[in-house]
C-alpha positions as a printed NumPy array, in Angstrom:
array([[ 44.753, -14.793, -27.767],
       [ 46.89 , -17.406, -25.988],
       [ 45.263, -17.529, -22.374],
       [ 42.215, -19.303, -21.346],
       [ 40.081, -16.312, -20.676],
       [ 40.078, -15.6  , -24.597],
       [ 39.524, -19.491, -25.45 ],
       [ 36.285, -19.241, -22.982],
       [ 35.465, -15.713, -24.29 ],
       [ 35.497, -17.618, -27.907],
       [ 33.439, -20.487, -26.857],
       [ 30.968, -18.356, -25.381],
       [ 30.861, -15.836, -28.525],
       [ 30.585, -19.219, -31.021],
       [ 27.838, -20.582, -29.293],
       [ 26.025, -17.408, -28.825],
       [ 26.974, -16.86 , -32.583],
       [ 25.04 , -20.533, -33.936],
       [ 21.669, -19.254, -31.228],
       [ 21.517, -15.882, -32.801],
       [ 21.613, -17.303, -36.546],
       [ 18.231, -19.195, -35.19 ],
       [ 16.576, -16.845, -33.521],
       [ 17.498, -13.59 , -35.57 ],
       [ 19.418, -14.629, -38.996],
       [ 22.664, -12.79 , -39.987],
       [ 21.582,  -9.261, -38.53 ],
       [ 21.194, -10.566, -34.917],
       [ 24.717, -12.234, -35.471],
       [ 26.19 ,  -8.74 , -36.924],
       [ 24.904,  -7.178, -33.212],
       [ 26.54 , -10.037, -31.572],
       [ 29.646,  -9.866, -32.506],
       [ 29.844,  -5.903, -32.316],
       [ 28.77 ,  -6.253, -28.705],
       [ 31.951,  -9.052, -28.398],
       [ 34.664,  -6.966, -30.069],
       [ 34.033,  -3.771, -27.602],
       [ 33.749,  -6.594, -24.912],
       [ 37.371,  -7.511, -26.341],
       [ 38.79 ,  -4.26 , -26.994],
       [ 37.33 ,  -2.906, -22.948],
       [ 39.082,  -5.974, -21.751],
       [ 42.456,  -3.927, -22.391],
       [ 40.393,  -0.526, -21.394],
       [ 36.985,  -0.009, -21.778],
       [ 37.815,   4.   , -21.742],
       [ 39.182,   3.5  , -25.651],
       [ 35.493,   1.929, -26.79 ],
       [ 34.863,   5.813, -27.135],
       [ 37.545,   6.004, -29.809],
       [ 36.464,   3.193, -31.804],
       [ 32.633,   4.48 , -31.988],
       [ 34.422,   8.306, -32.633],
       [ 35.97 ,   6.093, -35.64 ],
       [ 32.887,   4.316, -36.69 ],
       [ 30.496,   7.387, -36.765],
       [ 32.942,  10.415, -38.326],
       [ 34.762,   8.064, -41.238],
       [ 30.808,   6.809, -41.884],
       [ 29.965,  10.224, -42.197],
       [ 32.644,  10.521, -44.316],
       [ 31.972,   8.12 , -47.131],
       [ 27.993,   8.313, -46.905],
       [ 28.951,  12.311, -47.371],
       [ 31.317,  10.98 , -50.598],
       [ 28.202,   9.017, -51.654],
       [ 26.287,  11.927, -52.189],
       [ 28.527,  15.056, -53.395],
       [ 29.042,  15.707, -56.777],
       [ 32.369,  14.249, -58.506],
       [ 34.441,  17.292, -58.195],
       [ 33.794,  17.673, -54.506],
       [ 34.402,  13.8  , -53.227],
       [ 38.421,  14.727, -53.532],
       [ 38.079,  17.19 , -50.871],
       [ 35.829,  14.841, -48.838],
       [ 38.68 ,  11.666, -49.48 ],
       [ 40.754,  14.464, -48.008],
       [ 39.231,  14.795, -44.989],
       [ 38.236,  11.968, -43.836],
       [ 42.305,  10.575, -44.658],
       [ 43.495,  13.578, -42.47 ],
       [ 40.904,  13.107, -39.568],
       [ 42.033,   9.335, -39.676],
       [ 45.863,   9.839, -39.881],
       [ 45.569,  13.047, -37.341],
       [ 44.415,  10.331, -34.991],
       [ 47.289,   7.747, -35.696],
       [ 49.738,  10.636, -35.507],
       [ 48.168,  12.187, -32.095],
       [ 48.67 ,   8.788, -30.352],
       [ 51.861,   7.561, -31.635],
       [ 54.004,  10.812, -31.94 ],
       [ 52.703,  13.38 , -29.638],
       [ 54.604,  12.087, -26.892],
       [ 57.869,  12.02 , -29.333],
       [ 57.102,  15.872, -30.432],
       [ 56.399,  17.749, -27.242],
       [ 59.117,  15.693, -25.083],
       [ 62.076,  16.491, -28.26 ],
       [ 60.797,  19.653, -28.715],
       [ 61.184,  20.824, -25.018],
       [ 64.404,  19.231, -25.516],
       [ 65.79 ,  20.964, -28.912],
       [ 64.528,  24.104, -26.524],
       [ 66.384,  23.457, -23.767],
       [ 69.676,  23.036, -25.874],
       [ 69.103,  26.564, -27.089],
       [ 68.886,  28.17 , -23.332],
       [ 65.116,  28.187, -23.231],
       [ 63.01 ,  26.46 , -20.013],
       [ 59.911,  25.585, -21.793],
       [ 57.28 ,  25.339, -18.603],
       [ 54.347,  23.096, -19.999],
       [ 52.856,  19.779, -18.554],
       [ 54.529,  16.519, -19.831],
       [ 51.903,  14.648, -21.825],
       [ 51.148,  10.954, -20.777],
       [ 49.258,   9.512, -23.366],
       [ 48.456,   5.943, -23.904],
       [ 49.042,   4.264, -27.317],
       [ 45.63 ,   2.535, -28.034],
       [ 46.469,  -1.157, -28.789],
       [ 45.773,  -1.995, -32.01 ],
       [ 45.613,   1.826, -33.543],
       [ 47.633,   1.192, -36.702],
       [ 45.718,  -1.362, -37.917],
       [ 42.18 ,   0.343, -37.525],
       [ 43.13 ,   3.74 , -38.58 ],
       [ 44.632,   1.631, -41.843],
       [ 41.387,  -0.266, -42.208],
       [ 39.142,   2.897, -42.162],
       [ 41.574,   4.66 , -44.603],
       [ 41.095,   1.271, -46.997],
       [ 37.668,   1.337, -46.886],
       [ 37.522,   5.193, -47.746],
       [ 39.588,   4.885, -50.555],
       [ 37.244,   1.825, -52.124],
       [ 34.442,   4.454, -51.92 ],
       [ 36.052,   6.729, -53.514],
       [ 37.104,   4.77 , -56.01 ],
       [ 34.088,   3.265, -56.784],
       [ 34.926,  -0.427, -56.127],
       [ 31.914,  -0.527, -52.871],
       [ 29.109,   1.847, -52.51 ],
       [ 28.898,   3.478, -48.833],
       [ 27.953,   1.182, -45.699],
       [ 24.299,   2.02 , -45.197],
       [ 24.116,   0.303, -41.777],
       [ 26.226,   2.531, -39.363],
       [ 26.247,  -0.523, -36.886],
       [ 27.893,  -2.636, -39.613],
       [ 30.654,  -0.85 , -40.488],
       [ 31.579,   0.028, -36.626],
       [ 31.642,  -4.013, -36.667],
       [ 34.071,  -4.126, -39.31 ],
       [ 36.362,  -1.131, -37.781],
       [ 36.155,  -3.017, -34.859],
       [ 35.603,  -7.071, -35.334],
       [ 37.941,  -8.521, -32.91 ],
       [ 39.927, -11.434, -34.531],
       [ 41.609,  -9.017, -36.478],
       [ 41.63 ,  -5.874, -33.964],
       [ 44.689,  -5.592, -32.437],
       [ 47.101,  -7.76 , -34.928],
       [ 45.836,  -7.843, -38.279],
       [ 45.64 ,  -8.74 , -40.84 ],
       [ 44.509,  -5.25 , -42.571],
       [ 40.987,  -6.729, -43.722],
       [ 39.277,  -4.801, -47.203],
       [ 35.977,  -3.479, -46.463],
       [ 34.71 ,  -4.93 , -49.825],
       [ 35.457,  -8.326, -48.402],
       [ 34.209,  -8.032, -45.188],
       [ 30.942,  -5.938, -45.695],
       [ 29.661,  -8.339, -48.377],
       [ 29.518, -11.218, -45.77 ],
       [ 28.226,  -8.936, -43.179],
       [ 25.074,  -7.422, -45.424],
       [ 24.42 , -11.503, -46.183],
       [ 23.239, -14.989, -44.19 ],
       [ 26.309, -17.142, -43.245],
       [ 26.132, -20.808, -42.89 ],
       [ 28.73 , -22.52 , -41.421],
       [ 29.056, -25.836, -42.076],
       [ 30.696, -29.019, -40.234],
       [ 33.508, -28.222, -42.703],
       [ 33.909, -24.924, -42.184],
       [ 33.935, -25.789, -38.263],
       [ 36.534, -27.996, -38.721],
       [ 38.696, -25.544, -41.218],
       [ 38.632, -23.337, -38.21 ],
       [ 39.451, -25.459, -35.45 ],
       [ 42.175, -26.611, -37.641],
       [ 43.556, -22.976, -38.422],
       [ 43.602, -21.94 , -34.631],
       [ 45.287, -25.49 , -33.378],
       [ 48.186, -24.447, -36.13 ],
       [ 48.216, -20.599, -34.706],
       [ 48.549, -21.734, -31.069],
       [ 51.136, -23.959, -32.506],
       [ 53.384, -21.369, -34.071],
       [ 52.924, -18.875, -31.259],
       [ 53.303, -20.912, -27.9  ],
       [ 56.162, -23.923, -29.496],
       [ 57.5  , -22.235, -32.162],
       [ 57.684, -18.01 , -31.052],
       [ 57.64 , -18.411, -27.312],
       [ 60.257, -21.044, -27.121],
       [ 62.739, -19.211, -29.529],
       [ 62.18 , -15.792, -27.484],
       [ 64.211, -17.034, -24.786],
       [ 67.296, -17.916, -26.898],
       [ 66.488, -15.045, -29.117],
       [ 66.575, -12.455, -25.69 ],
       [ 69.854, -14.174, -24.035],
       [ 71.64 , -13.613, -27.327],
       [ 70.523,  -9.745, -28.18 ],
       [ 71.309,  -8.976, -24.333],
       [ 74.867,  -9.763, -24.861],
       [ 76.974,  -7.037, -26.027],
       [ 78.433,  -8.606, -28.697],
       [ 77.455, -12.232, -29.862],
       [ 80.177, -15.335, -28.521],
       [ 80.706, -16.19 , -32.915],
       [ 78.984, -15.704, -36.01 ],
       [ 77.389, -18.519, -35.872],
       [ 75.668, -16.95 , -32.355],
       [ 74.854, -14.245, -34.724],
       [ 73.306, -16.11 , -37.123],
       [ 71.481, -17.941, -34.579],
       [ 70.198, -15.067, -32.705],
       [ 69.134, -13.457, -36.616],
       [ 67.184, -16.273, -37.762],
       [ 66.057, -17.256, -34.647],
       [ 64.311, -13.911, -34.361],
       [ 63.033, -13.849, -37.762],
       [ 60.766, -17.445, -36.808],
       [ 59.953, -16.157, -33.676],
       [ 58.285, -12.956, -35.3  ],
       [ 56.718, -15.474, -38.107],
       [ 55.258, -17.481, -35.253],
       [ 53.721, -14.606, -33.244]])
């Protein structure tokens, strides 16, 4: 978010964003930003846009399926759609951890296991999409939305890119009210938003990237100089994190 090529991707997105409320209203605008958050998300590696529309069209399946079965059944289709969501977390994140300490634990025991070592790549962003799919199912299923009806919609709010790959966890009831409406953004709003992202820069490049130095130098040491290095190197930490 901090680098030029984002703050020109932005512009470009904003501007296309005011043409498209002209010339097409709110759905041309929902297309537009879609297109801009796999544009994002591809920036990092466009070979992972095939897991976000895998995520967009099974969990929609999901909760239009939940829509439509009969009370008793939508617990076993809640079910599914959690485990095909947290199957996906898990296979990224600890599949790696499994097979290599597994092979290990085997090894201690006098066994050679012979199978490939597995080199997967954690998806950036994974947590938070995998959390905001499970949210969204659970509303359903509660009754607090009704199913997406516009497939293209909700793979805009799995994958709308502000919030992609560090959060917030946005609610689906939120989110797909504004989509499935007209937005009008005002001067104020404009100038709400300039005022937000001036104050995020702020707290990321002065505030988190200038403690991260001191922060580094003082966890690389093997045991802090005094408390009060300790103290230093705690706190200092703890604003860095709040600024990033």
């Amino acid at each position: 978010f901090n680098s030029w090529t984002f703050v020109l991707f932005f512009a470009v997105v904003l501007a296309g964003y005011r043409l498209a409320d002209r010339l097409g209203g709110f759905r041309l605008q929902n297309r537009l930003l879609l297109v801009a958050s796999y544009v994002f998300y591809a920036a990092w590696d466009w070979r992972f846009c095939g897991m976000l529309v895998a995520i967009s069209v099974v969990a929609g399946s999901f909760k239009k399926e939940m829509g439509r079965v009969p009370e008793r059944r939508r617990k076993y289709v809640l079910a599914l759609s959690i485990a095909s969501d947290l199957g996906l977390l898990c296979y990224f994140k600890y599949a790696n951890f499994l097979v290599a300490n597994t092979g290990a634990v085997l090894r201690l025991l006098g066994h050679d296991p012979d199978w490939p070592t597995l080199h997967i790549i954690l998806p950036v962003g994974i947590s938070f999409i995998v959390f905001k799919s499970m949210s969204y199912t659970i509303d359903v299923y509660r009754g607090v939305i009704r199913p997406e009806r516009h497939l293209l919609d909700y793979a805009l709010f799995v994958a709308f890119f502000p919030d992609l790959v560090a959060g917030p966890i946005i609610r689906a009831r939120t989110v797909l009210a504004q989509l499935g409406a007209p937005r009008r953004v005002g001067p104020e709003m404009l100038a709400e938003g300039v005022w937000l992202i001036l104050l995020g820069y702020f707290l990321k490049i002065v505030v988190a990237d200038n403690l991260s130095g001191m922060v580094n130098a003082i966890f690389a040491e093997p045991a802090p100089a005094s408390d009060a290095e300790a103290l230093l190197g705690i706190y200092g930490f703890a604003f860095q994190i709040l600024g990033d």
